[in-house]
TORTI-920590 format. One record per residue: residue in three letters; residue number from 0; x, y, z of N, C-alpha, C in turn. Coordinates in nm, 2 decimals, padded with zeros to 4 digits. Each point is the difference from the previous one (the first is absolute). Layout:
ATOM    r    k     n_X     n_Y     n_Z    ca_X    ca_Y    ca_Z     c_X     c_Y     c_Z
ATOM  ala  NUM       X       Y       Z       X       Y       Z       X       Y       Z
...
// end
This chain:
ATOM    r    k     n_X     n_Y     n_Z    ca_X    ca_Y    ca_Z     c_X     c_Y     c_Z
ATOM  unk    0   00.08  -00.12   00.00  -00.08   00.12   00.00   00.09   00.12   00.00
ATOM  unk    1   00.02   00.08  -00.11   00.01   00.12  -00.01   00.02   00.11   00.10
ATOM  unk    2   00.12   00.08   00.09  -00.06   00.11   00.06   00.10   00.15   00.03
ATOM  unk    3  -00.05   00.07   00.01   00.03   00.15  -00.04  -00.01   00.01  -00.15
ATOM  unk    4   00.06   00.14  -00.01   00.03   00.02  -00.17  -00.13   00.09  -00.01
ATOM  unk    5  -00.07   00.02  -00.15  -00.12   00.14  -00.05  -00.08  -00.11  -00.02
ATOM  unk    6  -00.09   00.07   00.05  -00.14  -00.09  -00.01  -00.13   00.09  -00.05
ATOM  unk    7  -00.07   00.01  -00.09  -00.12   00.06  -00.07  -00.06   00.04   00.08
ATOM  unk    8  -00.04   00.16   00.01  -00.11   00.02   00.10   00.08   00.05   00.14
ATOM  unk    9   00.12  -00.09   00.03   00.04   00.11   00.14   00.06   00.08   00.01
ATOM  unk   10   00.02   00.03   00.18   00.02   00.17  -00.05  -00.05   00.09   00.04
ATOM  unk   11   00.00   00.12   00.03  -00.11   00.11   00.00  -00.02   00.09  -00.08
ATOM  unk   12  -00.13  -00.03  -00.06  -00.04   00.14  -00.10   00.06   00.10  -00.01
ATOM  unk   13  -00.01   00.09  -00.10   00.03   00.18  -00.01  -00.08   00.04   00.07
ATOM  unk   14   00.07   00.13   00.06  -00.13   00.07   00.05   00.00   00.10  -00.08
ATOM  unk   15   00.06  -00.01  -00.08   00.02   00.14  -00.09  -00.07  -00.02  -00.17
ATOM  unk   16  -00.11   00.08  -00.04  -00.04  -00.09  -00.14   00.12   00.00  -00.14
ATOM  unk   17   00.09   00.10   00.08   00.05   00.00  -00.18   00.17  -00.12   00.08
ATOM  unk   18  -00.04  -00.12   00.02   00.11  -00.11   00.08   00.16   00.06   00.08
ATOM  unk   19   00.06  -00.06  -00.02   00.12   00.02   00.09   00.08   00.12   00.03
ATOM  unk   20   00.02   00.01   00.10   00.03   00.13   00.08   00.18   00.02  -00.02
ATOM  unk   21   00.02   00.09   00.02   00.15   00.11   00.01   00.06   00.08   00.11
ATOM  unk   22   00.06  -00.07   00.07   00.09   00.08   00.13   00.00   00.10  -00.08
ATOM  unk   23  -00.02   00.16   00.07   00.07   00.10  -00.05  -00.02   00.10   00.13
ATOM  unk   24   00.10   00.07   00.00   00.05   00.10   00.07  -00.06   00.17   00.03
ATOM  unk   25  -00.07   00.07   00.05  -00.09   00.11   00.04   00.05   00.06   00.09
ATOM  unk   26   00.01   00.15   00.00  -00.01   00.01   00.14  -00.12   00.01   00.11
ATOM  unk   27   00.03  -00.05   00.12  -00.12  -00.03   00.09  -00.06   00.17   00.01
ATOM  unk   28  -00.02   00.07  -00.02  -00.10   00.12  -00.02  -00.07   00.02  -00.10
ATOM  unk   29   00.00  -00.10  -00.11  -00.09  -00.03  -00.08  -00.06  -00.11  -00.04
ATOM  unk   30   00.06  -00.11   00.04  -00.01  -00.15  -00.05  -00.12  -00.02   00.06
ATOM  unk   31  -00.12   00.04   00.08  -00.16  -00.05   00.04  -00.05   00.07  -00.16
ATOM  unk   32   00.04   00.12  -00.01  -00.10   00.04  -00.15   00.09  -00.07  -00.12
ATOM  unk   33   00.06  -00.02   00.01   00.09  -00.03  -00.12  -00.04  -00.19  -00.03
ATOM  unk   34  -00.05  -00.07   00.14  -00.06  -00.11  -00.01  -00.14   00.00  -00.02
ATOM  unk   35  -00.08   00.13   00.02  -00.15   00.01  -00.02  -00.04   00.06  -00.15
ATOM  unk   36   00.12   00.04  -00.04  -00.01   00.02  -00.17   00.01  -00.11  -00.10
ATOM  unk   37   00.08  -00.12   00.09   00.06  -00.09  -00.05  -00.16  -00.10  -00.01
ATOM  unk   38  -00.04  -00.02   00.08  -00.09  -00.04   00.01  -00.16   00.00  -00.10
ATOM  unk   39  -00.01   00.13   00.03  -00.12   00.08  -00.12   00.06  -00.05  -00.12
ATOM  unk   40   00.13   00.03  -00.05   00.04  -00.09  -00.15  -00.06  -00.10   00.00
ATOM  unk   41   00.07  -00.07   00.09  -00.01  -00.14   00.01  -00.19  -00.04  -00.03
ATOM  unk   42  -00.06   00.07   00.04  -00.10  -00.01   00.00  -00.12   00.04  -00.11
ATOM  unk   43   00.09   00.03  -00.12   00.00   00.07  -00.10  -00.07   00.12  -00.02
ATOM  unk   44   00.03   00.06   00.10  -00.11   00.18  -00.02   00.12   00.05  -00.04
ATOM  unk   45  -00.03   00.12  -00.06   00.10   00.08  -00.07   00.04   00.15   00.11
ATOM  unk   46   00.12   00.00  -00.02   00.09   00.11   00.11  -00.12   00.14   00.01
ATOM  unk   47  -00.04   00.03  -00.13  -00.06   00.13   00.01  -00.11   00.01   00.10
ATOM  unk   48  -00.07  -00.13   00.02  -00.08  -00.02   00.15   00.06   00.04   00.08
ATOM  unk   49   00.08  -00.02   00.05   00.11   00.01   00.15   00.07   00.19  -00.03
ATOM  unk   50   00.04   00.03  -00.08  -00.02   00.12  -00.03  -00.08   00.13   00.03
ATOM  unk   51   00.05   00.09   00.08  -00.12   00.13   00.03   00.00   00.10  -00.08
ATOM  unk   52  -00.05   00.01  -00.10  -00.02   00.15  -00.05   00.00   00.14   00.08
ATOM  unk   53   00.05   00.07  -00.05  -00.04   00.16   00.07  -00.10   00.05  -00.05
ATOM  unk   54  -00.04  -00.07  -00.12  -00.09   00.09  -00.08  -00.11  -00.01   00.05
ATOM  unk   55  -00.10   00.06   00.01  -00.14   00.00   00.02  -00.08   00.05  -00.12
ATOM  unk   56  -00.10  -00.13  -00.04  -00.05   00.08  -00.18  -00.15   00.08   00.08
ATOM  unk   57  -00.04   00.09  -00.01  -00.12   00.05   00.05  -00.13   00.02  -00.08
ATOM  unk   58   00.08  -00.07  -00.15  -00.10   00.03  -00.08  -00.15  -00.06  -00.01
ATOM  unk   59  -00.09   00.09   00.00  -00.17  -00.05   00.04  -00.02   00.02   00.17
ATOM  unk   60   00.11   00.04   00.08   00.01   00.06   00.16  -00.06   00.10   00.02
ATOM  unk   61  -00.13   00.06   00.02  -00.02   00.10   00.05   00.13   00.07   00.12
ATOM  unk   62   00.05   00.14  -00.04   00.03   00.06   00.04  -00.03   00.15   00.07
ATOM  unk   63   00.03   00.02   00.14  -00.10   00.08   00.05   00.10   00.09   00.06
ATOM  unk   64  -00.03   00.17  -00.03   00.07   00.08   00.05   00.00   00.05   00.09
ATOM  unk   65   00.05   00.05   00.13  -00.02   00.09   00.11   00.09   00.12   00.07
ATOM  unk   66  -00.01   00.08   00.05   00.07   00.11   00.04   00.13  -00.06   00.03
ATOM  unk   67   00.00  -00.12   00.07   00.14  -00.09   00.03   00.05  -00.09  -00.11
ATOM  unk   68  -00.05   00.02  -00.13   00.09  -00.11  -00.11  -00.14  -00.08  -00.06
ATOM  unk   69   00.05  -00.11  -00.06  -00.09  -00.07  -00.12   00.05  -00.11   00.11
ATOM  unk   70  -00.12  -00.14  -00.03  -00.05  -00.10   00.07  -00.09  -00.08  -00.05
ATOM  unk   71   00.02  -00.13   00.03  -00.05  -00.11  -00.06  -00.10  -00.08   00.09
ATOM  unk   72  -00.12  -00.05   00.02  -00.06  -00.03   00.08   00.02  -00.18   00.00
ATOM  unk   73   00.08  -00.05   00.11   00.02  -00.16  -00.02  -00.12  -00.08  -00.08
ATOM  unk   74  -00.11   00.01   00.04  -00.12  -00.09  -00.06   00.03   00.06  -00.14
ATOM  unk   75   00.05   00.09  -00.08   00.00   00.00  -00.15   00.14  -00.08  -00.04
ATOM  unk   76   00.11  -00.01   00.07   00.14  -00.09   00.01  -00.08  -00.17  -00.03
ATOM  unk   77  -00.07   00.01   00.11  -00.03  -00.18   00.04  -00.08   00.01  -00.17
ATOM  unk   78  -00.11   00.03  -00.02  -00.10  -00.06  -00.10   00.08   00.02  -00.12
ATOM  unk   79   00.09   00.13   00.01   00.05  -00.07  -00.14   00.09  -00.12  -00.01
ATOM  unk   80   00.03  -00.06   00.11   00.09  -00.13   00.03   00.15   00.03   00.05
ATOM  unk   81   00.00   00.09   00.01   00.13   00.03   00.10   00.00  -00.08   00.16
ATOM  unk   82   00.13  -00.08   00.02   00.00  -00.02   00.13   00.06   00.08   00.14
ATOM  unk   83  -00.12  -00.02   00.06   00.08   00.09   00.09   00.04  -00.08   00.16
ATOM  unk   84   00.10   00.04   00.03   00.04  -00.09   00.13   00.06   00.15   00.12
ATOM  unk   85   00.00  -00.04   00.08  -00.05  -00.11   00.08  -00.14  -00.08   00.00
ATOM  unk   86  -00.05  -00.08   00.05  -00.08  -00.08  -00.03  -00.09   00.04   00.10
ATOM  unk   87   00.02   00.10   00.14  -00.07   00.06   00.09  -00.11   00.11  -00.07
ATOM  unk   88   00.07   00.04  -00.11  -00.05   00.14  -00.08  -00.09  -00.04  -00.05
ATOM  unk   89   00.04  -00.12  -00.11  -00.13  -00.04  -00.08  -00.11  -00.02   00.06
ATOM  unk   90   00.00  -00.09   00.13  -00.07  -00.05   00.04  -00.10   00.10   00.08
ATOM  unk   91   00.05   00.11   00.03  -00.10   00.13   00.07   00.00   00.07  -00.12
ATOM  unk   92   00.02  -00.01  -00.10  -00.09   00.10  -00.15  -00.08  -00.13  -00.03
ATOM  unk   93   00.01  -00.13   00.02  -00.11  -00.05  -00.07  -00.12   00.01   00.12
ATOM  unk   94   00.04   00.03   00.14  -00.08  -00.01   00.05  -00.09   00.18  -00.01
ATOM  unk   95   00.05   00.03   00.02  -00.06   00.14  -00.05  -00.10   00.06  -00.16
ATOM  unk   96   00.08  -00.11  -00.02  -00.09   00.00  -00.19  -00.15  -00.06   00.04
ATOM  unk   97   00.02  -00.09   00.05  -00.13  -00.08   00.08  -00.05   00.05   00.09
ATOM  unk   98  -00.01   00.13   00.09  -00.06   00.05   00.01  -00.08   00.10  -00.02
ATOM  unk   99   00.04   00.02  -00.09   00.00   00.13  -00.12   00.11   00.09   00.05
ATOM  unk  100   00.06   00.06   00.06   00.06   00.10   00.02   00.06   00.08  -00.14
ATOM  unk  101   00.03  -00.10  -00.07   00.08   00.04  -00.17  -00.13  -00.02  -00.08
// end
């Protein structure tokens, strides 16, 4: 009877979908983001997700002017589909939409 040596099937899986991994070298002040980008790849979403724009498109945004500057009212942000976070905020504009307040 046969024993040690490669045998079909053992082993442990990838945990990674695109297979086998690479020691490589980071420095530790970046290596938790530099593994959570690695990851989103891995996962096949594309970098410009993980990406923040500065821009803001406001086009179709009512914009509203006042003695103190021009302003945007969040509930016009959200319905055009803009996300907004923190996730406390949304959550008291949606609750305020529902009351009518907006």
């Amino acid at each position: 009877m046969p024993r040690g040596g490669k045998r079909e099937g053992a082993g442990n899986r990838y945990k990674w979908n695109h297979g086998k991994t690479k020691v490589i070298r980071v420095p530790e002040a970046i290596a938790d983001r530099v593994l959570e980008v690695a990851k989103i790849i891995d996962n096949g979403l594309s970098l410009d997700n993980v990406t923040q724009s500065k821009t803001i498109d406001l086009t179709g945004i009512s914009v509203k002017h006042s003695n103190r500057g021009m302003f945007v009212y969040l509930k016009d942000l959200l319905n055009a589909g803009y996300k907004i976070r923190p996730l406390v905020v949304i959550d008291r504009l949606r609750k305020d939409i529902d009351l009518g307040l907006y």
